[in-house]
C-alpha positions as CSV (number, residue, x, y, z in Angstrom):
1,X,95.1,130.5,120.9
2,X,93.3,128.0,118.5
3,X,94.7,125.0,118.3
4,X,97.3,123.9,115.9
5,X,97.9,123.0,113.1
6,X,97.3,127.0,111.7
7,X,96.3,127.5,108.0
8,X,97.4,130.9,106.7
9,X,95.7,131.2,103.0
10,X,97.5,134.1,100.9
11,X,96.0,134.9,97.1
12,X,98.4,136.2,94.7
13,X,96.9,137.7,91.4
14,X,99.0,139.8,88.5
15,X,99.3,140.0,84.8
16,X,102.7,140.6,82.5
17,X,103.2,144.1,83.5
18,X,102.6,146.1,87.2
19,X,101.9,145.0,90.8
20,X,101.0,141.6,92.7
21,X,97.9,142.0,94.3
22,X,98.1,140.0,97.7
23,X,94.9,139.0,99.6
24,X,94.2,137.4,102.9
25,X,90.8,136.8,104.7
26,X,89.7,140.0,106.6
27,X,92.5,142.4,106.1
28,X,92.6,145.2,102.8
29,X,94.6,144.1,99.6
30,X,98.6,144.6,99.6
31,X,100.2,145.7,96.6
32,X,103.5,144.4,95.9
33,X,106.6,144.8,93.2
34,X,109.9,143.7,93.1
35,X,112.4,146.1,94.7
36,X,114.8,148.5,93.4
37,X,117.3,146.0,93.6
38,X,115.7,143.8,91.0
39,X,114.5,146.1,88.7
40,X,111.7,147.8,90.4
41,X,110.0,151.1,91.0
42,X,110.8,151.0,94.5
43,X,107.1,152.4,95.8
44,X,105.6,149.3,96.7
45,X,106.1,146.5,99.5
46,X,108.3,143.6,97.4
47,X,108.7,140.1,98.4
48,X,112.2,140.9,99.9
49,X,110.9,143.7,102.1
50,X,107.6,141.6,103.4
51,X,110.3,138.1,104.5
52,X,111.9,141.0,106.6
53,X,109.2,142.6,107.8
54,X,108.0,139.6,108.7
55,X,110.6,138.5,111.2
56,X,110.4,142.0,112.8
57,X,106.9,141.6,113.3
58,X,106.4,138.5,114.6
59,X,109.7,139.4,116.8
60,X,107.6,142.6,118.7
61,X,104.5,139.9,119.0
62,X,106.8,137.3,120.5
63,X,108.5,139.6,122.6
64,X,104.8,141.1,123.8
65,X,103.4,137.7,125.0
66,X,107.1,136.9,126.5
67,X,107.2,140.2,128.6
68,X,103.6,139.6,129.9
69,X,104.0,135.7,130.9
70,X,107.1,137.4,133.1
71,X,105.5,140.6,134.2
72,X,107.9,142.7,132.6
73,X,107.2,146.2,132.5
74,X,108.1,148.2,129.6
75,X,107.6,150.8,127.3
76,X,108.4,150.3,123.8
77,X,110.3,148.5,121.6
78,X,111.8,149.3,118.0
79,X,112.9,146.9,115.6
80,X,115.4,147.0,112.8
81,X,115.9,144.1,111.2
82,X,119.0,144.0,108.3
83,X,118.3,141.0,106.2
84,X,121.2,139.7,103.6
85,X,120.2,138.6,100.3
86,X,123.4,136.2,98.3
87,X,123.7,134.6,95.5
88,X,125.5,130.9,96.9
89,X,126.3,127.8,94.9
90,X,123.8,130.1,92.1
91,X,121.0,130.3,93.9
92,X,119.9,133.6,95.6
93,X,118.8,133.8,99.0
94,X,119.0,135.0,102.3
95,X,121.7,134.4,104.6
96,X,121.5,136.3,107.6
97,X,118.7,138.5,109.5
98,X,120.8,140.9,112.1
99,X,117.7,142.4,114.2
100,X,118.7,145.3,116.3
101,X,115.8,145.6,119.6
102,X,116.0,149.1,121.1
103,X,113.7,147.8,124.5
104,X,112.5,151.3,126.5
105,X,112.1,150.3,130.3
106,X,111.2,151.9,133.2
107,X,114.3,153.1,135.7
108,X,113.7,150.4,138.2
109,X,113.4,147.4,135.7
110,X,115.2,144.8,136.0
111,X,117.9,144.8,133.0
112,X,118.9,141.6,133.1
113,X,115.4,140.4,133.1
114,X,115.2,142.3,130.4
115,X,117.5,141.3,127.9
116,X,116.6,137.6,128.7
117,X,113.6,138.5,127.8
118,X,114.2,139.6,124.4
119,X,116.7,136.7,123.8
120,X,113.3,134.4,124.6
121,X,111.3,136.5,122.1
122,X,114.6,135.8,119.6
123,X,114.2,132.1,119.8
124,X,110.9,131.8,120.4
125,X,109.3,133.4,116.9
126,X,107.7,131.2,114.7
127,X,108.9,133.3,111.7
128,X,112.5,133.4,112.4
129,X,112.0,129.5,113.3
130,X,111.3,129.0,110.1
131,X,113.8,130.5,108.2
132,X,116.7,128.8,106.9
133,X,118.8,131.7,107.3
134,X,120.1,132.4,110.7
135,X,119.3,135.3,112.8
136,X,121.2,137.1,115.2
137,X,119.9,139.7,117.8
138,X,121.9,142.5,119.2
139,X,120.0,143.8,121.5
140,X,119.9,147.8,123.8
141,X,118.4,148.5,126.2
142,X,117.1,152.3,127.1
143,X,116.2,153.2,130.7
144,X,113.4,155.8,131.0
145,X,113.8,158.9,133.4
């Protein structure tokens, strides 16, 4: 890992009608739109959508480097992540992420090794650590063979 502080540079480029354009060094162009919800077609990623995709993502990379620093064996892992957009005090935003981790592991693991293990990844994203918005992990586990 480099050391911090991280810059992450994102370009955002659009015009009165259609998508956002998103850019970032390296990887292809993301289109974006607002969601159904707002008014949208519904066919592209949306603001909304990325924010939650977001903390599921960096909660399966946390999670990754967690289970290898304590040898956890494992299988896969699938990520839901439900997050609740308000309007409060008349301003909109989100107040709650409710992540649902469905951990695979082997028939021997160690279950409670493993669920510690996912409650580590929970507090240890950098995404979720960020948000203002609380987020709450209800976690399963499924045992293999």
């Amino acid at each position: 890992m480099k050391a911090l502080p991280h810059l992450y540079q994102v370009t955002a480029s659009g015009s009165v009608e259609g998508r956002v354009m998103l850019h970032h060094d390296g990887v292809p162009p993301l289109e974006s739109s607002p969601p159904v919800e707002f008014g949208g077609p519904g066919d592209a990623w949306s603001p909304e959508g990325l924010l939650v995709a977001a903390v599921a993502d960096c909660f399966i990379l946390t999670f990754r480097a967690v289970a290898r620093a304590g040898k956890l064996e494992w299988s896969g892992l699938e990520v839901r992540v439900d997050g609740t957009l308000e309007r409060v005090d008349g301003v909109t935003l989100f107040t709650g992420f409710d992540l649902h981790a469905r951990l695979a592991v082997g028939a021997g693991a160690d279950r409670d090794a493993a669920l510690k293990a996912l409650e580590r990844a929970e507090r240890g994203c950098l995404v979720s650590n960020s948000l203002k918005a609380p987020v709450h992990l209800h976690a399963e586990l499924d045992v293999d063979g």
